[in-house]
matplotlib code that plots the C-alpha trace (Angstrom):
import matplotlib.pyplot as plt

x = [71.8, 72.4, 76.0, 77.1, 76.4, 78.2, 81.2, 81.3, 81.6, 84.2, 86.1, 85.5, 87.0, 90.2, 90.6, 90.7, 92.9, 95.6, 95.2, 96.0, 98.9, 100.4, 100.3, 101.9, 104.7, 104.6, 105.1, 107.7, 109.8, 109.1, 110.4, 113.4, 113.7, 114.3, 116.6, 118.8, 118.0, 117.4, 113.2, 112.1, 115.0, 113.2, 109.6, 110.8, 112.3, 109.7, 106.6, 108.5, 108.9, 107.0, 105.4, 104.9, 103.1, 100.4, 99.8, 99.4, 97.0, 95.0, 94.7, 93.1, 96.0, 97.6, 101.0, 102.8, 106.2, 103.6, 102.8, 106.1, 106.8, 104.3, 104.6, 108.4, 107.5, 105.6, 107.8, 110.3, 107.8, 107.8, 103.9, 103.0, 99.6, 98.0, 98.5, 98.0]
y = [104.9, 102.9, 102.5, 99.2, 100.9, 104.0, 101.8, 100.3, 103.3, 104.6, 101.7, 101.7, 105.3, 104.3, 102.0, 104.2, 106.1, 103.9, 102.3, 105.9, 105.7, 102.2, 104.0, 107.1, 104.4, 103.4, 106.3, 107.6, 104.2, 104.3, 107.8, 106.7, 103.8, 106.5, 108.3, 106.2, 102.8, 102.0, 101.7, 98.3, 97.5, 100.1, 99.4, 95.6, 96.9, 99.1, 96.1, 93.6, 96.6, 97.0, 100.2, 98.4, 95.5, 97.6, 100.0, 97.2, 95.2, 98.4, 98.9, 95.4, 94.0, 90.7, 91.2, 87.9, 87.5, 87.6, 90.8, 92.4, 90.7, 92.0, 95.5, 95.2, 94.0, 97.2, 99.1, 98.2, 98.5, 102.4, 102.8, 105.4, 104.1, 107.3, 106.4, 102.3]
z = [103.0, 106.2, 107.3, 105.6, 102.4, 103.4, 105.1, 101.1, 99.6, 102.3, 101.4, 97.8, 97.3, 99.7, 97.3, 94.4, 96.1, 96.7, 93.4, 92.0, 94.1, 92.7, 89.1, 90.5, 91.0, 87.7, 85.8, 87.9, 87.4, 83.7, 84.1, 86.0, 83.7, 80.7, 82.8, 83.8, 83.0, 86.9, 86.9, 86.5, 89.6, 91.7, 90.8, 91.7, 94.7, 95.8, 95.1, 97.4, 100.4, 103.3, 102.1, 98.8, 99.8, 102.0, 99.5, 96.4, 98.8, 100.1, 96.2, 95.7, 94.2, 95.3, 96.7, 95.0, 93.3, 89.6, 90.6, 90.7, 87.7, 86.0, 87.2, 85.9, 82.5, 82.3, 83.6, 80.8, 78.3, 79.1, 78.3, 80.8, 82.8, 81.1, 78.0, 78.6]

ax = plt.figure().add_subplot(projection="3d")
ax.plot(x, y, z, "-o")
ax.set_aspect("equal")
plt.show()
């Protein structure tokens, strides 16, 4: 392998990684969402962060108001990412 194709890969599994990270989010909003009713606010909140942002765009995913949208419609549809 020459080092582009190894720099890809590198790349590739960060990716993964923080991806596995946004859906970590998830479930613990749908979990807090079941608590106490408070998840798709903090999912919301935590997309349009600082920490949010980076971590949905090292994951591949477009950091737009759509997204956090989204993410909050899951959210309240309490489907764990496991599962879904």
């Amino acid at each position: 392998m020459n080092r582009d194709s190894l720099l890809e890969e590198q790349g590739k599994r960060a990716q993964k990684l923080f991806a596995a990270v946004v859906l970590a989010a998830i479930d613990d909003a749908i979990l807090e969402e079941k608590k106490s009713g408070t998840g798709v606010s903090t999912i919301a909140s935590w997309a349009r962060s600082k920490d949010g942002k980076l971590i949905l765009s090292a994951a591949g995913i477009e950091v737009c108001e759509r997204t956090v949208e989204n993410l909050m419609a899951f959210v309240a549809r309490g489907i764990k990412t496991t599962v879904a």
